[in-house]
LOLO-858129 format. One record per residue (C-alpha): residue in three letters; chain; x, z, y. Coordinates in Angstrom, 1 decimal. Each point is the difference from the previous one (the first is absolute). Example, Ala and Ser with C-alpha at 12.3 -4.5 7.8 and 13.67 -1.06 7.14 Angstrom:
% residues 2
<r=Ala&c=A&x=12.3&z=7.8&y=-4.5>
<r=Ser&c=A&x=1.4&z=-0.7&y=3.4>
***
This chain:
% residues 89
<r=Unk&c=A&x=-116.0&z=-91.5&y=100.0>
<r=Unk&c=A&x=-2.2&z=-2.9&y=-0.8>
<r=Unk&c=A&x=-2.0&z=-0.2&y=-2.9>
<r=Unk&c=A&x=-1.1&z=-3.8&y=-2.4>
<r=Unk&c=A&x=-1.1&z=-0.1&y=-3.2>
<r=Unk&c=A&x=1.0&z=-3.0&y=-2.2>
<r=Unk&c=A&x=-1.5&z=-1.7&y=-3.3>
<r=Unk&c=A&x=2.6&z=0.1&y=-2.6>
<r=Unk&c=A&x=-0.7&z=-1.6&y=-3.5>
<r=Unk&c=A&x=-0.4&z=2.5&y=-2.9>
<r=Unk&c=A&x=3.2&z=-0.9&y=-1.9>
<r=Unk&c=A&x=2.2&z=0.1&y=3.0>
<r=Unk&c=A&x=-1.7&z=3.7&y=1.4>
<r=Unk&c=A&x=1.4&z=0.8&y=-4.2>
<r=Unk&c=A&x=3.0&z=-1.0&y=0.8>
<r=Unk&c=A&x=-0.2&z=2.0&y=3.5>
<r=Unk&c=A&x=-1.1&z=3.0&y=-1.0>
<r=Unk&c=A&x=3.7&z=0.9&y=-1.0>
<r=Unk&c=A&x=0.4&z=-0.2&y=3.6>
<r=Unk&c=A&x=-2.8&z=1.4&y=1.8>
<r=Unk&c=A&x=2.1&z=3.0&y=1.5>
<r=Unk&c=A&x=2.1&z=-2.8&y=1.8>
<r=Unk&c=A&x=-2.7&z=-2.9&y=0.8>
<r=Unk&c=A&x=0.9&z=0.2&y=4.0>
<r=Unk&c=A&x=3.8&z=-0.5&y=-1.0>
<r=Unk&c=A&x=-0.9&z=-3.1&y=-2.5>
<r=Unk&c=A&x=-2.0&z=-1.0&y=2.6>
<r=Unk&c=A&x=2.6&z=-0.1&y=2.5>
<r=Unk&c=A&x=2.8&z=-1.1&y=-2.1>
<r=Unk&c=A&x=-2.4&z=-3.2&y=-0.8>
<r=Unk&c=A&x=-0.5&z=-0.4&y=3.4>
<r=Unk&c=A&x=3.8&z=-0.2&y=0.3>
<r=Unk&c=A&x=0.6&z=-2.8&y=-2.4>
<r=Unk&c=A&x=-3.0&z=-1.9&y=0.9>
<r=Unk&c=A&x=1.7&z=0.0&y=3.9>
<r=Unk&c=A&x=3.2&z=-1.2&y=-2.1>
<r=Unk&c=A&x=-1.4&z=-3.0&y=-1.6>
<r=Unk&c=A&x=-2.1&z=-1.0&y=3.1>
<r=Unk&c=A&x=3.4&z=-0.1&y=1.9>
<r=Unk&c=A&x=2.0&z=-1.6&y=-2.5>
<r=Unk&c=A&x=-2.9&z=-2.8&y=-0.5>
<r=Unk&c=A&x=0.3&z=-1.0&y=3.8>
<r=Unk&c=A&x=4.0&z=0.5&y=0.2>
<r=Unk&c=A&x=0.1&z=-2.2&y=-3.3>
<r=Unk&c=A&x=-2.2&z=-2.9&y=1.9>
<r=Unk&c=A&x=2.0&z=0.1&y=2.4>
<r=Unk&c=A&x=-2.3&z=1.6&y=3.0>
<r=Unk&c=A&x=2.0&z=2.8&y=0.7>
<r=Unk&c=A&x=3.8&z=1.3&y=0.2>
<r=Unk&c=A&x=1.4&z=3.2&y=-2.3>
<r=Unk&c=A&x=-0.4&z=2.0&y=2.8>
<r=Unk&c=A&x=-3.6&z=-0.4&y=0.9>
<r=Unk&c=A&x=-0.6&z=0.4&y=-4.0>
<r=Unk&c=A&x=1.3&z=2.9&y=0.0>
<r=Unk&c=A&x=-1.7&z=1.9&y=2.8>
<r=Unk&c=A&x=-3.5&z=-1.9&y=-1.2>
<r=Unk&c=A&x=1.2&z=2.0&y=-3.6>
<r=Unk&c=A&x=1.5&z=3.4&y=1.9>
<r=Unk&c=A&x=3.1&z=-0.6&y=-1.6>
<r=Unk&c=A&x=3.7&z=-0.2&y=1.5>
<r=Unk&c=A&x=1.7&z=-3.8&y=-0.2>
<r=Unk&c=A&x=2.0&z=0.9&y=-2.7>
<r=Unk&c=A&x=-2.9&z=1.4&y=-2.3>
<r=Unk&c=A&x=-2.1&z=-2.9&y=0.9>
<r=Unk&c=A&x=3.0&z=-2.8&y=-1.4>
<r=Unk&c=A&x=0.2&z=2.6&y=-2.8>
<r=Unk&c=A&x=-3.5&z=-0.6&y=-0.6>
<r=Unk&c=A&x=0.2&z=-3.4&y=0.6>
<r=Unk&c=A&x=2.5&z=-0.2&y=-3.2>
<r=Unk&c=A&x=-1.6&z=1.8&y=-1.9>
<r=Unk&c=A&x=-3.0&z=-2.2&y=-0.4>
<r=Unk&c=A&x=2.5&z=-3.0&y=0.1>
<r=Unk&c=A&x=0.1&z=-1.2&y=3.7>
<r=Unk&c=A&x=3.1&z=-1.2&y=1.2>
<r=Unk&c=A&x=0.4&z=1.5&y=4.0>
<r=Unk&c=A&x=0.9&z=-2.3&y=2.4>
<r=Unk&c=A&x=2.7&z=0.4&y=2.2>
<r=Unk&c=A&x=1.3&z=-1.0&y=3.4>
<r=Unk&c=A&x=3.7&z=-0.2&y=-0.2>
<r=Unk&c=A&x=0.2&z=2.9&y=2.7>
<r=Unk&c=A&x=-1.9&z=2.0&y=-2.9>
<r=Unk&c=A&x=2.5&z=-0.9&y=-2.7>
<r=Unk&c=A&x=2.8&z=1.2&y=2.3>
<r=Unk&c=A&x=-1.7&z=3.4&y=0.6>
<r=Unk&c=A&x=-0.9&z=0.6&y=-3.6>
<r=Unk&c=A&x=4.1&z=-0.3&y=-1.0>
<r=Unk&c=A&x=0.4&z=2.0&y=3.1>
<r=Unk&c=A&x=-2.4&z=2.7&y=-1.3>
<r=Unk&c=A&x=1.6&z=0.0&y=-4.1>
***
């Protein structure tokens, strides 16, 4: 297992020491959300599809447009995507 050490400003390492049994797990479930954004900034400009957003983000399609909604992007969809969405509902 690797090991890093990381500076951490004195008012935030308060506010994380409620946490410090489960640092690893914050640290992975930032990780997480920072691969969300990422994707979501280059499938919002246009540079890549749903799809690849949502492998870049490790998420399925359909968590990736939820996702996508959530933060107030509108997917974009191919009419052979429309048709399989009603298919799917």
């Amino acid at each position: 297992m690797a090991k890093t050490s990381v500076e951490i400003p004195d008012q935030k390492m308060a506010e994380l020491e409620a946490y410090k049994d489960r640092l690893g797990e914050l640290l992975l479930l930032g990780l997480s959300q920072v691969k969300i954004q990422e994707a979501l900034l280059l499938y919002q400009r246009g540079l890549i599809s749903i799809g690849r957003a949502a492998e870049l983000a490790d998420l399925t399609e359909q968590e990736m447009v939820h996702q996508a909604r959530i933060v107030g992007i509108q997917p974009r969809w191919s009419k052979t995507q429309v048709q399989e969405e009603i298919v799917q509902d």
